[in-house]
C-alpha positions in Angstrom: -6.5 -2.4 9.7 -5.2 -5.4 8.9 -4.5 -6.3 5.4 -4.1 -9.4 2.9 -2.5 -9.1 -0.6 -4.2 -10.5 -3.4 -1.4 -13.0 -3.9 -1.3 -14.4 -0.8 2.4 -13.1 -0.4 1.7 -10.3 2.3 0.0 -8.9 5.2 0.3 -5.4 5.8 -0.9 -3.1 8.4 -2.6 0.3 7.2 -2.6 2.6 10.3 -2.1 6.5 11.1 1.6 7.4 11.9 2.0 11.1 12.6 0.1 13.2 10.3 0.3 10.2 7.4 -0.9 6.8 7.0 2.3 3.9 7.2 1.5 0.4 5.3 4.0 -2.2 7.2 4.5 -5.1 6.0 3.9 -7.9 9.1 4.5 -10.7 6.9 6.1 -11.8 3.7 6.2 -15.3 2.2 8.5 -14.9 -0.6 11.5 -12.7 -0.1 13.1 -13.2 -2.7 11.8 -10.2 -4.4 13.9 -7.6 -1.3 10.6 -7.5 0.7 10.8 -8.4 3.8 8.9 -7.6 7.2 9.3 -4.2 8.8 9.4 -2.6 5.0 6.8 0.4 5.1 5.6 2.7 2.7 4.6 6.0 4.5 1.5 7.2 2.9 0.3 11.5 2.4 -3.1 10.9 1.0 -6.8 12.9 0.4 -10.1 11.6 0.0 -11.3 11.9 -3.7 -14.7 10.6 -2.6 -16.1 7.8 -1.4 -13.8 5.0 -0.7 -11.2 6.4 -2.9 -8.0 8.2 -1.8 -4.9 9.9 -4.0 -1.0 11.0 -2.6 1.6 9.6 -2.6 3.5 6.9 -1.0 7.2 7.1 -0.5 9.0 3.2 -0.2 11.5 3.8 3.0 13.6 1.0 2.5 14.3 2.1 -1.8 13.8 5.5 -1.3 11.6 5.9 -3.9 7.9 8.0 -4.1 5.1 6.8 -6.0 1.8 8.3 -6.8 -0.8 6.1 -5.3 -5.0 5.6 -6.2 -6.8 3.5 -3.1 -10.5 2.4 -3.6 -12.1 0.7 -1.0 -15.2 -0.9 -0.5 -16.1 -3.2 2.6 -13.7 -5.9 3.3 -11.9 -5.2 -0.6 -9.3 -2.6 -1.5 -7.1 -2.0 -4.4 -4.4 0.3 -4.7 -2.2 1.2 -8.0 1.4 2.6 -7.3 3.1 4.6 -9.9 6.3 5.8 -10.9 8.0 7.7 -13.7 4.7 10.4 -13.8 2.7 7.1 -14.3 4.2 5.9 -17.3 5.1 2.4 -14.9 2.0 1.2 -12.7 1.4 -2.0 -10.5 -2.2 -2.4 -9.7 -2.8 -4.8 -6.5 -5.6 -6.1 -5.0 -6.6 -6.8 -1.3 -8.6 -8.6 1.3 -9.2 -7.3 4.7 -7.6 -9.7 7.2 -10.0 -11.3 9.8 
């Protein structure tokens, strides 16, 4: 589905591509961080349980990998992206788009 970012900044689209998952980003307000629409972070994930998920998610556009957590619940997610064996971790919340 369709997704919102937490800080209003981007909506990304979640869907199956091949045997992963892609997160595209269909619109970015603020650039000026390098994002910009089109980036997409291509997703090898395995459900942990309910509503949560673990993998990895590699960043196309840096080529860079991350190890990734997902929980979801309803119309909410969150995700927390890692780097450097999770010594460096961004934790983001989201809204499902209507």
């Amino acid at each position: 589905g369709t997704w919102l970012r937490g800080d209003g900044n981007a909506r990304v689209r979640i869907a199956p591509c091949g045997d992963k998952i892609c997160a595209t980003n269909l619109w970015i307000g603020d650039t000026s961080n390098g994002e910009e629409v089109g980036d997409r972070l291509v997703m090898t994930l395995s459900r942990q349980g309910e509503g949560k998920f673990e993998g990895t998610a590699f960043d196309t556009k840096r080529g860079r990998s991350y190890t990734i957590i997902i929980n979801s619940t309803g119309n909410q997610m969150s995700t927390r992206g890692c780097i450097l064996g999770r010594l460096l971790c961004r934790n983001v919340t989201w809204t499902a788009a209507r």
